[in-house]
FINU-319016 format. One line per field, with one value per residue (C-alpha): residue number from 0; x, y, z; residue in three letters. Coordinates in pm, 1 decimal, padded with zeros to 6 digits, always signed. Layout:
// residues N
resi	(NUM	...)
east	(X	...)
north	(Y	...)
up	(Z	...)
resn	(ALA	...)
//
This chain:
// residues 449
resi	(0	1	2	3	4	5	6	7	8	9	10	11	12	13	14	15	16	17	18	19	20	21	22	23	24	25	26	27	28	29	30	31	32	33	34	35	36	37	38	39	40	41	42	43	44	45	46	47	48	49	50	51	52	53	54	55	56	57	58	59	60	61	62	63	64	65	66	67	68	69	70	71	72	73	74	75	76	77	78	79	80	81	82	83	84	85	86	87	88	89	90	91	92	93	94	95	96	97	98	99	100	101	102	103	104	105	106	107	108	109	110	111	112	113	114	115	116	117	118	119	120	121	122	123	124	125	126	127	128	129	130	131	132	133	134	135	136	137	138	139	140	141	142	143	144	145	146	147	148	149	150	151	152	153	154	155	156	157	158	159	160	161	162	163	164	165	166	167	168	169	170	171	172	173	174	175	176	177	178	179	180	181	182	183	184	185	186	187	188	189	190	191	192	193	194	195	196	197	198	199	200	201	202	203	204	205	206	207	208	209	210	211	212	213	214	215	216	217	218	219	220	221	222	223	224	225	226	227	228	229	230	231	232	233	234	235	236	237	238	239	240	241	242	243	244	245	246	247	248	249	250	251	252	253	254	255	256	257	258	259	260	261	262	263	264	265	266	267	268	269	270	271	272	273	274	275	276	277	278	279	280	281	282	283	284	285	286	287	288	289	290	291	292	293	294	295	296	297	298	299	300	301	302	303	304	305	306	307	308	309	310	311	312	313	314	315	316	317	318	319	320	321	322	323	324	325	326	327	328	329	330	331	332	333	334	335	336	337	338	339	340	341	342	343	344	345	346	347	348	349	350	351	352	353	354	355	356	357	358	359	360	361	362	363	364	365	366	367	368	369	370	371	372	373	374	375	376	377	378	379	380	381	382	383	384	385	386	387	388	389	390	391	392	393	394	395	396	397	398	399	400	401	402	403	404	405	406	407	408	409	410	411	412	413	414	415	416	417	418	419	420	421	422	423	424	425	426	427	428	429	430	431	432	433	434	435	436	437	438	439	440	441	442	443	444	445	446	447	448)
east	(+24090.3	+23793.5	+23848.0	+23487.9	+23357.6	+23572.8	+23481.9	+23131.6	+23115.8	+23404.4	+23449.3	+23771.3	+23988.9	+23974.6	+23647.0	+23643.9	+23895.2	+23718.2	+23909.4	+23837.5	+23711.1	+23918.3	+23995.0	+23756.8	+23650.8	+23820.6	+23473.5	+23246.1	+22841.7	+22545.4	+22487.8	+22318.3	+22437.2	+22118.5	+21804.0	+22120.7	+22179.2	+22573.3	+22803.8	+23174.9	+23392.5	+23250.9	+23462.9	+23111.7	+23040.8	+23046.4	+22823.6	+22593.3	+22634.7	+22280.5	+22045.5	+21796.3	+21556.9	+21702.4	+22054.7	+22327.4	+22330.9	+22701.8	+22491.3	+22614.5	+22986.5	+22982.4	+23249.1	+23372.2	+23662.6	+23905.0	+23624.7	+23750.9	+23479.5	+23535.9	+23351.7	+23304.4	+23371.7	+23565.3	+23327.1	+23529.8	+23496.7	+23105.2	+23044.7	+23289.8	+23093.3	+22769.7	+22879.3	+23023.3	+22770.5	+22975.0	+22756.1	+22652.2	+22265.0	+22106.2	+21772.8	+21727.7	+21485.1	+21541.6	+21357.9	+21598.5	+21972.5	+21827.2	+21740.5	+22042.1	+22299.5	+22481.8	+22338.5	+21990.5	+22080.5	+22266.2	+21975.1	+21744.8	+21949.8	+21943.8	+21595.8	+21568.4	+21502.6	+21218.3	+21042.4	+20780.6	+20758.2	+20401.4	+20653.2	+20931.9	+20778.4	+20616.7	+20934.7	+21115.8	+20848.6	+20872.0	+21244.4	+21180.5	+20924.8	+20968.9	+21144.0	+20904.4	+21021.8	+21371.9	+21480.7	+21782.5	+21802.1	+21546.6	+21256.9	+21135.8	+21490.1	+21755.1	+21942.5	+22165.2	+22502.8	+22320.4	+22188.2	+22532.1	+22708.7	+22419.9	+22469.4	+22831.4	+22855.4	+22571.3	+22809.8	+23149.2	+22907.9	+22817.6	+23210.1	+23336.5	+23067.4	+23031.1	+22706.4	+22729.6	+23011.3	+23068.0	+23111.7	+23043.1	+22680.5	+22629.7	+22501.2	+22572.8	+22409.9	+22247.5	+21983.0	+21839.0	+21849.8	+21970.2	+21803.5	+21905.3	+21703.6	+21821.8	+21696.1	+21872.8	+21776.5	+21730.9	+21603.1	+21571.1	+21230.7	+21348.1	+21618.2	+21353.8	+21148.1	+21404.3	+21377.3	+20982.1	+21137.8	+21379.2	+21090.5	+20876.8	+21159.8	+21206.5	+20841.3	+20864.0	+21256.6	+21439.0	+21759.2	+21841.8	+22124.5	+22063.2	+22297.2	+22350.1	+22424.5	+22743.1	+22730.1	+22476.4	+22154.5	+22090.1	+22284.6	+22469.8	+22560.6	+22813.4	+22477.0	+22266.1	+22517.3	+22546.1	+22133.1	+22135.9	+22450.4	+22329.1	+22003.0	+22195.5	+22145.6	+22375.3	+22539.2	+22702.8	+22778.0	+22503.1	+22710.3	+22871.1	+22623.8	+22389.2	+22375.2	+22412.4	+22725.3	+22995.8	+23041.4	+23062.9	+23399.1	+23724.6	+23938.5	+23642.5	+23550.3	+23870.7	+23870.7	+23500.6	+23634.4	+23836.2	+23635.1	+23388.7	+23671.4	+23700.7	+23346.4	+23365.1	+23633.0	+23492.3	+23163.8	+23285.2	+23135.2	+23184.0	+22989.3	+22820.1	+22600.9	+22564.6	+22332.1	+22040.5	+22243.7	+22442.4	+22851.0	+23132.8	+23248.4	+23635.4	+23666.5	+23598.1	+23984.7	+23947.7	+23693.7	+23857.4	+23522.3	+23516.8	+23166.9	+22921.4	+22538.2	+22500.5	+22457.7	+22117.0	+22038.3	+21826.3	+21824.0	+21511.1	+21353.6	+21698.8	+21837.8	+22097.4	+21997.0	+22167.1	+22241.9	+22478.6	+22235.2	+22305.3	+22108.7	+22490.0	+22749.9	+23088.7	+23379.5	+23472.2	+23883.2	+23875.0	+23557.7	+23189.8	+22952.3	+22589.6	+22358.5	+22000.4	+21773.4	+21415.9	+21241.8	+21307.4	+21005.8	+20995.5	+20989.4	+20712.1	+20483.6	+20554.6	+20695.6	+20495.0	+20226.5	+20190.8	+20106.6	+20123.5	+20342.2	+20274.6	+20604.4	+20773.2	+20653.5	+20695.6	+21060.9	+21140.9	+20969.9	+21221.8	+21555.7	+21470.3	+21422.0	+21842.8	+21889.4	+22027.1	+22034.6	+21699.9	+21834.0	+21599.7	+21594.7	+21300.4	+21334.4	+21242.5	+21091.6	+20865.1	+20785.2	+20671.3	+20352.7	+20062.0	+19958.9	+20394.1	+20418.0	+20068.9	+20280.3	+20581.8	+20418.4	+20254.7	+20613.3	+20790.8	+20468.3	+20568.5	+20921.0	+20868.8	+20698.2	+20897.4	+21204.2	+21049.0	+20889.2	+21170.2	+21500.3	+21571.5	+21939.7	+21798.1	+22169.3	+22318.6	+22497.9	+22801.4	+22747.2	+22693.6	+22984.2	+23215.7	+23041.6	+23121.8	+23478.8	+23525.2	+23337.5	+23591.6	+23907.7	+23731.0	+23822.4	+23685.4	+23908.8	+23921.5	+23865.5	+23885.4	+23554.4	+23393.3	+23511.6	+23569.1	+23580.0	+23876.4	+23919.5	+23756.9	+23397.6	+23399.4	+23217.9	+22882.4	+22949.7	+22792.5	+22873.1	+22651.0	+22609.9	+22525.4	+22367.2	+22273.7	+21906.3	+21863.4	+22074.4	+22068.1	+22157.6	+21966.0	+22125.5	+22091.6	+22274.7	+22404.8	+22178.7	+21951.7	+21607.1)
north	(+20080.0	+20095.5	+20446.4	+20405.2	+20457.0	+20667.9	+20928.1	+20860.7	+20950.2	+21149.7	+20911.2	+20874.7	+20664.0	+20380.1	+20321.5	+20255.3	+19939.7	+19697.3	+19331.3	+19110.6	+18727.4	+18463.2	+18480.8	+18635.0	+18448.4	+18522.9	+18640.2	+18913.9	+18863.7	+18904.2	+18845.8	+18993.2	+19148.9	+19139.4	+19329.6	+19449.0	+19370.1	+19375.5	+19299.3	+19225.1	+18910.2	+18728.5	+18485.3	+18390.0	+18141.6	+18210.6	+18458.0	+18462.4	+18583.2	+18645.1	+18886.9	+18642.9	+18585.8	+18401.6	+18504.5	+18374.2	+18666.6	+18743.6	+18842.8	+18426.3	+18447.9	+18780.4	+18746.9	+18940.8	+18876.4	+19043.8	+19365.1	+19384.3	+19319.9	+19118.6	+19109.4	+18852.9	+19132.6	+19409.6	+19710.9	+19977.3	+19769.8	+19663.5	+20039.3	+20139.9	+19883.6	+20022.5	+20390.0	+20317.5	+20114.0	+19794.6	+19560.7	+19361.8	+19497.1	+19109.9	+19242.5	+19460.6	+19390.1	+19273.7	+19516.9	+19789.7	+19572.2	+19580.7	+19977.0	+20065.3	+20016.9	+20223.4	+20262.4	+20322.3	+20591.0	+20783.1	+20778.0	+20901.3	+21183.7	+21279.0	+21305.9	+21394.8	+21790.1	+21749.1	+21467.8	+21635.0	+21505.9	+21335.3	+21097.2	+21071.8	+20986.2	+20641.6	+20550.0	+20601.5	+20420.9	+20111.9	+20121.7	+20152.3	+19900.1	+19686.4	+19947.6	+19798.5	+19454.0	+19545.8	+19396.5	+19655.6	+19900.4	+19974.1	+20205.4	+20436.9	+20501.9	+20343.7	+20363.2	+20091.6	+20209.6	+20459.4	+20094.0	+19907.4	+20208.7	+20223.8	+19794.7	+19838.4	+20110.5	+19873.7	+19633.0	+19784.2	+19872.3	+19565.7	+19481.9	+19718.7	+19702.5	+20071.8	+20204.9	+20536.1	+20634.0	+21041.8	+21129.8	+21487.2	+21554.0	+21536.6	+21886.1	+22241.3	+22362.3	+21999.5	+22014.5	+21677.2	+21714.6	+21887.3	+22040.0	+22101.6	+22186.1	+22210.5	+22301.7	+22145.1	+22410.9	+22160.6	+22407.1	+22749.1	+22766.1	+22619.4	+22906.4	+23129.1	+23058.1	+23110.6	+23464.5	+23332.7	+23028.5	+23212.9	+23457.8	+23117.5	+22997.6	+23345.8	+23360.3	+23052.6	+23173.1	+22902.4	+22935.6	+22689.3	+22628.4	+22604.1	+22368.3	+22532.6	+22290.9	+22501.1	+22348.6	+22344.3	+22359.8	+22768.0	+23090.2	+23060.6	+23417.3	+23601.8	+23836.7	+23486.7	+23330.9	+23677.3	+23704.8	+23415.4	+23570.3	+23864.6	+23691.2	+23510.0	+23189.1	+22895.5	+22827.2	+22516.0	+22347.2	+22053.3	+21842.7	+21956.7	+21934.6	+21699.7	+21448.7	+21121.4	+21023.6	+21165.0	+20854.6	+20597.1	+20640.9	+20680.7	+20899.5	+21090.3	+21165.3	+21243.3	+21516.3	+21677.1	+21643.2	+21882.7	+22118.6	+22074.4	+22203.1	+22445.0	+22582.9	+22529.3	+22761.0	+23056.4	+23001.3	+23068.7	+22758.4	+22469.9	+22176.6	+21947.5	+21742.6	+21463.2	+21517.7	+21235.4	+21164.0	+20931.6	+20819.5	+20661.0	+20690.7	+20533.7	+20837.2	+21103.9	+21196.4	+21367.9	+21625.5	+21963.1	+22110.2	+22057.8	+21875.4	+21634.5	+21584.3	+21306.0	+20934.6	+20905.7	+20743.4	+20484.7	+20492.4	+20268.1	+20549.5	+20648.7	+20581.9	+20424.2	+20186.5	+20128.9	+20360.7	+20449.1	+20335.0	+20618.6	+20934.8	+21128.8	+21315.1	+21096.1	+21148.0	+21026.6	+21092.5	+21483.9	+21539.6	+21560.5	+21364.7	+21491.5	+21219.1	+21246.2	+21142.0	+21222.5	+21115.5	+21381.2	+21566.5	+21467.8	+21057.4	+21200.5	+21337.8	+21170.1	+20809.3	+20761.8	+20974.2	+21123.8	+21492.7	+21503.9	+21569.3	+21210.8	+21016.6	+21322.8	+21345.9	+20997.6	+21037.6	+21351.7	+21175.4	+20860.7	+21079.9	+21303.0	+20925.9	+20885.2	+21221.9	+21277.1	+21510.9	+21564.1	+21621.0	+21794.9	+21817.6	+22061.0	+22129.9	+22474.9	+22351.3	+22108.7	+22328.6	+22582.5	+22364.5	+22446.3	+22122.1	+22041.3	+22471.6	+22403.9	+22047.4	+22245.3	+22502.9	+22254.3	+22109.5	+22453.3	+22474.8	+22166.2	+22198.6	+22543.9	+22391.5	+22100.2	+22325.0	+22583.4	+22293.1	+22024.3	+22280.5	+22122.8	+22278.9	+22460.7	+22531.6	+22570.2	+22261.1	+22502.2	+22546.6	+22160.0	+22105.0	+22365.4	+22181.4	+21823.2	+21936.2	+22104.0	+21837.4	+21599.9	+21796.4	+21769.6	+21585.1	+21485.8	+21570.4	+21420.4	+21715.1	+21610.3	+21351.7	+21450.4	+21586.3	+21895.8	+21953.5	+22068.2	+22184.8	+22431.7	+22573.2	+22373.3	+22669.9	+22541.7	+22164.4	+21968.1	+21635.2	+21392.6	+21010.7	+20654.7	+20478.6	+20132.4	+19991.0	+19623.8	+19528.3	+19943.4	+20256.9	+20591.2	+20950.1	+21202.9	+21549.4	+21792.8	+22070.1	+22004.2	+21855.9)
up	(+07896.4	+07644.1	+07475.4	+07370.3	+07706.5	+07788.0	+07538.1	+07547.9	+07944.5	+07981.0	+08317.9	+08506.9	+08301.5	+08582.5	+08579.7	+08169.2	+08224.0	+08015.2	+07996.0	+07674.6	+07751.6	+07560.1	+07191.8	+06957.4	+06627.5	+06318.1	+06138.8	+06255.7	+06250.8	+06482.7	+06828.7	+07129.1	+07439.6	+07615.9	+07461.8	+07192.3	+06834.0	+06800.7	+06524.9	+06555.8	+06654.7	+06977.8	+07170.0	+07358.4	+07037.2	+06664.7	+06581.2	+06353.4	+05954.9	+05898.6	+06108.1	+06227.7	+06526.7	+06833.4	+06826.8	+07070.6	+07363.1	+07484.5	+07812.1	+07923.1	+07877.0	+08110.4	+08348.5	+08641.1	+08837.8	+09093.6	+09061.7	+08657.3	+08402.1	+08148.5	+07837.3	+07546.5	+07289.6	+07203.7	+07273.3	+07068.6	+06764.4	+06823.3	+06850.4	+06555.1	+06338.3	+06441.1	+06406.5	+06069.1	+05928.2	+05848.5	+05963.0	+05645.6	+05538.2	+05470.7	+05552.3	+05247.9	+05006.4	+04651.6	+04478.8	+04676.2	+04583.9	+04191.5	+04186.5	+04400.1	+04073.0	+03945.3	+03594.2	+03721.9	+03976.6	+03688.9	+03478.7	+03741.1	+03875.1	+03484.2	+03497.5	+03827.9	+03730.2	+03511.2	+03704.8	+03940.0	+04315.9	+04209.6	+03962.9	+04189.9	+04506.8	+04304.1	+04213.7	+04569.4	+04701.9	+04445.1	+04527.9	+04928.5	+04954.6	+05222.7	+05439.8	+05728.8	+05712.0	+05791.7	+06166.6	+06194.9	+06246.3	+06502.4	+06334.4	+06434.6	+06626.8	+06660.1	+07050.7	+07057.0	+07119.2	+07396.6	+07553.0	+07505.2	+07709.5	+07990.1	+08028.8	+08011.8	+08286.6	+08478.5	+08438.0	+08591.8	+08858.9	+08961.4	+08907.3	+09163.4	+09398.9	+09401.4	+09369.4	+09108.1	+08839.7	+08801.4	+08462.4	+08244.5	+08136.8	+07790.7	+07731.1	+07844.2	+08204.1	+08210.7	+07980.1	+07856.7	+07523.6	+07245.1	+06967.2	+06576.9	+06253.6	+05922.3	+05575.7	+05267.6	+04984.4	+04652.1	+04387.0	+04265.9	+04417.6	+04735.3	+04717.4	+04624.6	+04955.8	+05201.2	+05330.7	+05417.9	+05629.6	+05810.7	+05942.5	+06021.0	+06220.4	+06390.4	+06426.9	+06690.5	+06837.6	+06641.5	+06481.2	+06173.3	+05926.2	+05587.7	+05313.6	+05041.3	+04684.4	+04539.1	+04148.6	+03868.9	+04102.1	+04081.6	+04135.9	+04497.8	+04535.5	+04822.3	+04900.0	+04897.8	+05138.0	+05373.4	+05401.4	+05623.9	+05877.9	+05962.9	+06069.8	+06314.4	+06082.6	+05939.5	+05640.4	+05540.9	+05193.3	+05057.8	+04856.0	+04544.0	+04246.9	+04443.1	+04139.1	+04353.2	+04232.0	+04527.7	+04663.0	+04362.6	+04285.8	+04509.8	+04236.0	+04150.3	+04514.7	+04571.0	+04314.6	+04401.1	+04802.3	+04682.3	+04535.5	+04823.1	+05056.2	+04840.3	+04852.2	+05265.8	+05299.6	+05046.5	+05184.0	+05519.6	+05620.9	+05905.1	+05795.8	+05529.6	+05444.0	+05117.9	+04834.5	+04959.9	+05272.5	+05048.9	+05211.9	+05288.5	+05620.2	+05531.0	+05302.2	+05539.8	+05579.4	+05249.0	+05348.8	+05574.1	+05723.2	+06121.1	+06111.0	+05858.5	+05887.9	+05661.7	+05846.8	+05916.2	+06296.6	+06075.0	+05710.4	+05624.8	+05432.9	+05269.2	+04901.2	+05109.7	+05400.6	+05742.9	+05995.5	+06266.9	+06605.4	+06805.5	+06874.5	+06984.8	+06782.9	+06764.8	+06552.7	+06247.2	+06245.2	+06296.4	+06180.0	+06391.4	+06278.3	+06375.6	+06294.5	+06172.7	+06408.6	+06256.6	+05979.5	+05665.1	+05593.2	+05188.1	+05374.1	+05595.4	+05331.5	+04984.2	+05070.3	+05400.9	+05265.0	+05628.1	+05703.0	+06026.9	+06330.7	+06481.7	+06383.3	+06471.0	+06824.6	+06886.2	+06730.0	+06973.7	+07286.4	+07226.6	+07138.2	+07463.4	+07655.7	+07625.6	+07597.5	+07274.9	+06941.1	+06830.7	+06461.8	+06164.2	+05808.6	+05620.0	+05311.7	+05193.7	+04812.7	+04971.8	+05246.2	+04949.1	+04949.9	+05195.8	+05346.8	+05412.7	+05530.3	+05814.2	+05938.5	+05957.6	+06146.5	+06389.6	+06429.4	+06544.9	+06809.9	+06930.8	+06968.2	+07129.9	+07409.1	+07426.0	+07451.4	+07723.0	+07907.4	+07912.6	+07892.7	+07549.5	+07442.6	+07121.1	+06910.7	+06560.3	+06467.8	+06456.2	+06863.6	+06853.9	+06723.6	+06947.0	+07273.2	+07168.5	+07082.6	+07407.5	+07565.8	+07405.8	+07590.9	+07906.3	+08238.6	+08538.2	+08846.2	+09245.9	+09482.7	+09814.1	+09833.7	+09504.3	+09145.3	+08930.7	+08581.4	+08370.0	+08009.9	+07751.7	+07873.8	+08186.8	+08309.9	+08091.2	+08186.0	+08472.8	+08680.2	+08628.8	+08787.4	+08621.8	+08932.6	+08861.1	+08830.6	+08709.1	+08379.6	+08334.5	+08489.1	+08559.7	+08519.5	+08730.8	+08671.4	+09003.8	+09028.4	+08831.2	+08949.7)
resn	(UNK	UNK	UNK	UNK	UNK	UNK	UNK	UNK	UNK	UNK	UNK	UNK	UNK	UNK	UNK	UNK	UNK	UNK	UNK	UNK	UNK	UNK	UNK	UNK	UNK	UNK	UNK	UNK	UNK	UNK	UNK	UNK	UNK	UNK	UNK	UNK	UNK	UNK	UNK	UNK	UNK	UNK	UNK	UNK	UNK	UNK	UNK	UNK	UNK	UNK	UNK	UNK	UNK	UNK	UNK	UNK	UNK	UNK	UNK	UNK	UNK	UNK	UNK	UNK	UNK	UNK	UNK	UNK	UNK	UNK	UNK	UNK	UNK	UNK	UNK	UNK	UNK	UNK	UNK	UNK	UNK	UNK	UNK	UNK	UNK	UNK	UNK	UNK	UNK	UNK	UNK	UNK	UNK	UNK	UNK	UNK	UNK	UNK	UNK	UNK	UNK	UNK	UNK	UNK	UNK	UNK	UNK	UNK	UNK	UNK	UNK	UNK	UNK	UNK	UNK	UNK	UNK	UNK	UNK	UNK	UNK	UNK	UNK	UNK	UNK	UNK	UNK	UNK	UNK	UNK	UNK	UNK	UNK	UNK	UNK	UNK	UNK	UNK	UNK	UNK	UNK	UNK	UNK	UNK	UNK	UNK	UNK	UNK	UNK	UNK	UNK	UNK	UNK	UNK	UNK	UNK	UNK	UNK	UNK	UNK	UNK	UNK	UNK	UNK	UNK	UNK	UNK	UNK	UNK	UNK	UNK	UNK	UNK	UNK	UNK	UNK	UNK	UNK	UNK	UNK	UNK	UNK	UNK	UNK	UNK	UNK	UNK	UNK	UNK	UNK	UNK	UNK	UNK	UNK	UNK	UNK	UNK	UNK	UNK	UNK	UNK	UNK	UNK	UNK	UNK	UNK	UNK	UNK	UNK	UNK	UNK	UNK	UNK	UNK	UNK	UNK	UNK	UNK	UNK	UNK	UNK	UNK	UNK	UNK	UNK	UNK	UNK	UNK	UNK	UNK	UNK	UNK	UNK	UNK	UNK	UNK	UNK	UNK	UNK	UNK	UNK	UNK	UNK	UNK	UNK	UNK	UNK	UNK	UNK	UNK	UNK	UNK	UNK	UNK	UNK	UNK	UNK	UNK	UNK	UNK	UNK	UNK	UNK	UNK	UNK	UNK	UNK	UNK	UNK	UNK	UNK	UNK	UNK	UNK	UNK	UNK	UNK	UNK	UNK	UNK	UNK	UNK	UNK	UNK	UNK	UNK	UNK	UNK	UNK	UNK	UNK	UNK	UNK	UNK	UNK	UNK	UNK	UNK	UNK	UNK	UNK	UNK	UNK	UNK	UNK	UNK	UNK	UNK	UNK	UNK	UNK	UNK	UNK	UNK	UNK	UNK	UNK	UNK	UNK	UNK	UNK	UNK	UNK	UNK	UNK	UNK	UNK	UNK	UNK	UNK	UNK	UNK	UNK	UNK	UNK	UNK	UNK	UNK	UNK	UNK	UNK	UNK	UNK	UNK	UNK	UNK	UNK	UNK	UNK	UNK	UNK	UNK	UNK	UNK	UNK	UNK	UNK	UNK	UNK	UNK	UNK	UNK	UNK	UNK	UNK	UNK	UNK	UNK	UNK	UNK	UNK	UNK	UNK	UNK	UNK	UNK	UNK	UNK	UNK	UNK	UNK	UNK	UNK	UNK	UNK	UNK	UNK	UNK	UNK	UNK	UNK	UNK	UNK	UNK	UNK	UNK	UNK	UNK	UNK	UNK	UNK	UNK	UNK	UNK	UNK	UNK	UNK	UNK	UNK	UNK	UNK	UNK	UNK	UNK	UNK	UNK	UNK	UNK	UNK	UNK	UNK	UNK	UNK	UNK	UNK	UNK	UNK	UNK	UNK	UNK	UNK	UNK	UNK	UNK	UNK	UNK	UNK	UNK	UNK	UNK	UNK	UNK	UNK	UNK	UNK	UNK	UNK	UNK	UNK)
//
């Protein structure tokens, strides 16, 4: 059974028997399955060890017999590599590997505070140069493992010669989409500005959680932290000093994953998120808050490149990860030099396309400015419509997190000719069907049009 799948759907468990073709090689590297970049062992042919055009496509050593599919792959591990980011990053460019060390990232976080954003920006951009060039991730998203599942399932259709597979809608009462924004307060003056944000989102209906930095940044007070409640808003904790240097070493993340549980628990907080979305997935079992925001869906415009390829929560051991799926407004504006909503739309037209977590960040310093604040603004229009028009689930990424989790407990039960749903907040959930089309599948969701 491929537990992948399986969790992905929430399918019957016999329809997620997956069988393995032949022996896999003893090295991972590229290869295709179809229009898919994967990375893992292949028993199709060796695969390849450098991301390069005309790769050998596991689509050919697809086999199905006795109605079992059989694949030339393991699909939990091609996903786990792509969720985890371990596929090897050969496309970066030079100029990124040099600046990325160690010694220069300490001795720009030093300076960091007294370097204005019309200093820093030349430098990110020096160190992100070539961003465009890079073949994979997929810019300007990334859907890969939400393609590999919709072939797979195509597959096992074609398999069983049945024509549609039942498994449990993604999102509450069927809606096609789910919504999140955040605000990762840097500064004083970003600090400073967030009673004015919070009645800008109110202004437009939206609810947003805002990451609070616990250590050295400003004053973090129990009356700061309450303002946001009893608004009906979010607060979670934004690394732990936010000086890029959580993730460099394993004895001293172990000690400041400490203090960042810590500052969860007396912040009265759920989730987190990395000081410049910088991690380490393997180290996650550290950390005690129930959900993380900080692997990017693409990281092209990110200190740290990769990405996890899918536009869907998963879990990381017991923790949620909710990935970033948009571009981050200080990208938009000071390394793309872009102020307007245009990547953004095109970014929430693709995300809604699969059906995924249309994921936010907005920071309240750079919003401070008026040209960022009148984007912004445009941006909450937008996803007001989008969310009245469409049905878009607009949530917390605490209620995020509660659905997946439920979600996660959920089955899908015969009753008489068709199904039911058991577990926590069935009551919200839906049955929806993968019918096959071509090398693909459509969804469509009962009762809902």
């Amino acid at each position: 059974m491929d537990q992948t799948l399986l969790e992905y759907f929430r399918c019957p468990e016999d329809f997620a028997q997956i069988e393995v073709n032949g022996p896999l090689s003893s090295d991972p590297g590229y290869f295709q399955f179809g229009p898919d970049i994967c990375y893992g062992q292949y028993s199709g042919s060796l695969p390849s060890k450098y991301l390069v055009h005309g790769l050998p496509d596991a689509s050919q050593a697809v086999r199905i017999e006795s109605k079992r599919l059989h694949l030339p792959f393991d699909l939990d591990q091609i996903v786990d590599n792509l969720r985890n980011e371990r596929y090897e990053l050969n496309s970066w460019h030079s100029l990124e590997k040099i600046t990325a060390g160690k010694f220069t990232r300490a001795v720009y976080y030093l300076l960091r505070p007294i370097l204005p954003v019309s200093v820093r920006k030349h430098l990110q951009r020096a160190r992100l140069s070539g961003w465009d060039k890079i073949l994979f991730p997929h810019w300007p998203v990334d859907s890969t493992i939400e393609s590999l599942m919709a072939h797979t399932v195509s597959l096992i259709l074609k398999a069983r010669q049945i024509e549609r597979v039942p498994f449990i809608w993604f999102w509450p009462n069927g809606a096609p989409a789910s919504l999140i924004m955040t605000h990762d307060i840097e500064a004083a003056a970003g600090r400073d500005f967030c009673a004015q944000l919070m009645d800008i989102d109110d202004s437009f209906g939206i609810k947003s959680a805002f990451q609070v930095v616990p250590e050295m940044r400003y004053d973090a007070r129990a009356d700061f932290l309450e303002a946001f409640r009893k608004r009906g808003f979010e607060v979670n904790v934004h690394d732990l000093n936010h000086d890029g240097e959580l993730f460099q070493h394993k004895e001293k993340f172990l000690r400041r994953a400490e203090q960042i549980n810590l500052y969860v628990k007396g912040f009265g907080a759920q989730g987190f998120r990395a000081g410049a979305m910088y991690r380490n997935q393997d180290w996650y079992d550290a950390f005690d808050f129930s959900y993380d925001m900080s692997v990017p869906n693409v990281a092209h415009l990110e200190p740290q490149r990769g990405g996890c390829c899918t536009l869907m929560p998963y879990f990381i051991g017991k923790i949620l990860e909710l990935p970033l799926t948009t571009t981050q407004d200080y990208s938009l504006f000071h390394i793309l030099g872009d102020y307007s909503t245009a990547l953004w739309k095109q970014q929430i037209d693709q995300i809604i396309q699969r059906n995924g977590l249309i994921s936010f960040i907005a920071h309240p310093d750079y919003l401070i400015e008026k040209n960022a604040r009148k984007v912004y603004l445009d941006l909450l229009g937008h996803l007001a419509r989008t969310r009245a028009e469409k049905k878009i689930w607009m949530a917390l990424p605490s209620e995020v997190n509660r659905w997946w989790r439920n979600r996660s407990q959920m089955k899908l039960i015969r009753a008489g000719a068709g199904w039911r749903i058991e577990g926590p907040d069935k009551e919200r959930a839906r049955i929806a069907y993968a019918t096959r089309q071509g090398d693909s599948v459509v969804y469509t969701v009962d009762g809902v049009s």
